[in-house]
C-alpha positions as CSV (number, residue, x, y, z in Angstrom):
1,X,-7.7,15.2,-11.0
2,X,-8.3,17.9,-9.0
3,X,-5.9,18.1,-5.9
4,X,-8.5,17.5,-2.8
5,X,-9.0,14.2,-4.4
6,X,-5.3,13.6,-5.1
7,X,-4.6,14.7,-0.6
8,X,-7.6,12.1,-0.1
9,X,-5.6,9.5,-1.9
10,X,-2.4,10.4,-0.2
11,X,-3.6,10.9,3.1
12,X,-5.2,7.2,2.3
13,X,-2.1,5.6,1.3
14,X,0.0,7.2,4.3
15,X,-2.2,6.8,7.0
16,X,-1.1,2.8,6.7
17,X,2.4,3.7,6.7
18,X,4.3,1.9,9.0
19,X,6.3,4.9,10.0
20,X,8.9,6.1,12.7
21,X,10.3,9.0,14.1
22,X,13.6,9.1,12.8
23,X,16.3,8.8,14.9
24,X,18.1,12.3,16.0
25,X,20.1,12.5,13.1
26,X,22.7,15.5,12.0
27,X,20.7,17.5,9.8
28,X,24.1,18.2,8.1
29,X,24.0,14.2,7.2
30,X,22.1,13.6,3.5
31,X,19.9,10.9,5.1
32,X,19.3,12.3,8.3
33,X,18.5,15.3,6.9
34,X,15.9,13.3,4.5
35,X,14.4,11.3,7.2
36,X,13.7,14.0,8.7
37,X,12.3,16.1,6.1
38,X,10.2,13.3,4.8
39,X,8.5,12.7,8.8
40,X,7.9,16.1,8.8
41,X,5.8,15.9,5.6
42,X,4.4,13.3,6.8
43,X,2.6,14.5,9.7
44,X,1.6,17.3,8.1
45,X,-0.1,15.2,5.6
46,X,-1.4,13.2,8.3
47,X,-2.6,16.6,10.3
48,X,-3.7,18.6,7.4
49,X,-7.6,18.5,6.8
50,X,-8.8,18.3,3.2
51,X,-10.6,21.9,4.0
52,X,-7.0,23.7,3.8
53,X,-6.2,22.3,0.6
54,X,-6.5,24.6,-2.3
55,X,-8.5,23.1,-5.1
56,X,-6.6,23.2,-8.3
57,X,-6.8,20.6,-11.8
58,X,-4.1,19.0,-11.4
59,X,-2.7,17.2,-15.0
60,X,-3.4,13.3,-14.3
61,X,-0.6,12.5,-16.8
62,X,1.8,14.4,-14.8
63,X,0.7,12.7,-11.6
64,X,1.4,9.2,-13.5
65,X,4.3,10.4,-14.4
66,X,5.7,10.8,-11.4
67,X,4.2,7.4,-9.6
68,X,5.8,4.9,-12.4
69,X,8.8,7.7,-12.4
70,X,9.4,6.8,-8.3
71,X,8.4,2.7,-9.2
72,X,11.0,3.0,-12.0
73,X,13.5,4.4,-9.6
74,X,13.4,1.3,-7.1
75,X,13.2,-0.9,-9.6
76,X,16.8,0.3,-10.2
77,X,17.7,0.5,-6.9
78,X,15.3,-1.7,-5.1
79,X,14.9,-1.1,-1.1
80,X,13.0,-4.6,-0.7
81,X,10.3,-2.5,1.2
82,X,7.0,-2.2,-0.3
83,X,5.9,0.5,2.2
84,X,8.9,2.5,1.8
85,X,8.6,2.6,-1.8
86,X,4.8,3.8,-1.8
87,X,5.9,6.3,1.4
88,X,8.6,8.0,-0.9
89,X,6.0,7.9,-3.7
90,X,3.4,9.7,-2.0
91,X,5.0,12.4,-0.4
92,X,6.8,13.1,-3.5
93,X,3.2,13.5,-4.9
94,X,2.1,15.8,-1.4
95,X,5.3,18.1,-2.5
96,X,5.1,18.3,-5.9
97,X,2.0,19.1,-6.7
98,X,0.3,19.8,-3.3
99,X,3.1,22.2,-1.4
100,X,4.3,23.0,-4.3
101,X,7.9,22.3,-2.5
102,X,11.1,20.8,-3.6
103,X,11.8,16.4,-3.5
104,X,14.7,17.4,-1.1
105,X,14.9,19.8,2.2
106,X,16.3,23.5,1.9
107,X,19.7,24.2,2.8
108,X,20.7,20.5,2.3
109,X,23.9,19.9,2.1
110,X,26.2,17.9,-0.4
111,X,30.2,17.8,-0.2
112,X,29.8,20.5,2.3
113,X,27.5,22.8,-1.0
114,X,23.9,23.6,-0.2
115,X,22.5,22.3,-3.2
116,X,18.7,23.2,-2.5
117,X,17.6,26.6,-1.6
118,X,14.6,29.7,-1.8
119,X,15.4,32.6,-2.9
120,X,12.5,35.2,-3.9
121,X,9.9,33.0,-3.5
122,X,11.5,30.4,-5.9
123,X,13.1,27.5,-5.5
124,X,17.0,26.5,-6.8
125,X,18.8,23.4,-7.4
126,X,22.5,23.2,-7.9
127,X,22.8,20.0,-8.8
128,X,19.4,19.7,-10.6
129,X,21.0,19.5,-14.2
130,X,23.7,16.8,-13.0
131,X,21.1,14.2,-11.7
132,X,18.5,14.9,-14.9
133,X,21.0,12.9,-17.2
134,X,20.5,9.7,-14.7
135,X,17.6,8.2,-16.6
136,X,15.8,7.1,-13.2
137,X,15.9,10.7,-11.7
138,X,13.0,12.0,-10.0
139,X,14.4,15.5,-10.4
140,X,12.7,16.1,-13.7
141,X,9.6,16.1,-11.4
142,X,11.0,18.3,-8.5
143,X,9.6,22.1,-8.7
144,X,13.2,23.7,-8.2
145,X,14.8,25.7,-11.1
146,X,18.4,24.3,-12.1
147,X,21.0,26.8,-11.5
């Protein structure tokens, strides 16, 4: 698939997003910090026009991969949102292989550690290798190197 037509189908499925701005959350909070992140990606998925995406093949089996990787995830830990589900799924797909960005924002903290951060252009995850051994991680699909 090349990745215009991937955007098109992400900007499709978001667009009927029943989305909110999140509430003024701590960024130093995991889920504030998240919500936040994730609203930010998704207005500039909503903003962005297909003309500023660069046009690249992207490996369909890779983009499977990750969609029944995110439907595994809630099967195991189930929201009992439909809408959140497919929001998580396609920004996941917007950074991964769109932005080219990490699942999770920089500088986020855990137990008081940023575990995500850039560092000559590259992306770093301190925790990457710890969550890889949960079978239902999404990290394996995350672009940041484990440390």
């Amino acid at each position: 698939m090349k990745s215009n037509d991937l955007f098109i189908e992400i900007q499709s499925k978001i667009k009927n997003s029943k989305v909110k701005k999140p509430l003024k959350y701590d960024n130093n909070n995991l889920n504030g910090s998240i919500s936040n992140f994730n609203y930010d990606n998704y207005l500039k998925i909503k903003n962005t026009s297909i003309d500023e995406i660069k046009i690249e093949k992207i490996d369909d089996n890779k983009i499977n991969d990750l969609k029944n990787g995110i439907d595994s995830f809630f099967k195991n830990y189930p929201v009992d949102n439909k809408d959140f589900e497919d929001f998580t799924k396609y920004i996941s797909l917007y950074l991964t292989f769109i932005l080219k960005k990490p699942l999770h924002p920089l500088n986020l903290k855990i137990k008081d550690e940023v575990f995500i951060f850039e560092k000559n252009n590259k992306y770093y995850c301190k925790f990457k290798k710890q969550y890889l051994e949960d079978e239902n991680s999404v990290c394996k699909y995350c672009i940041a190197i484990d440390l």
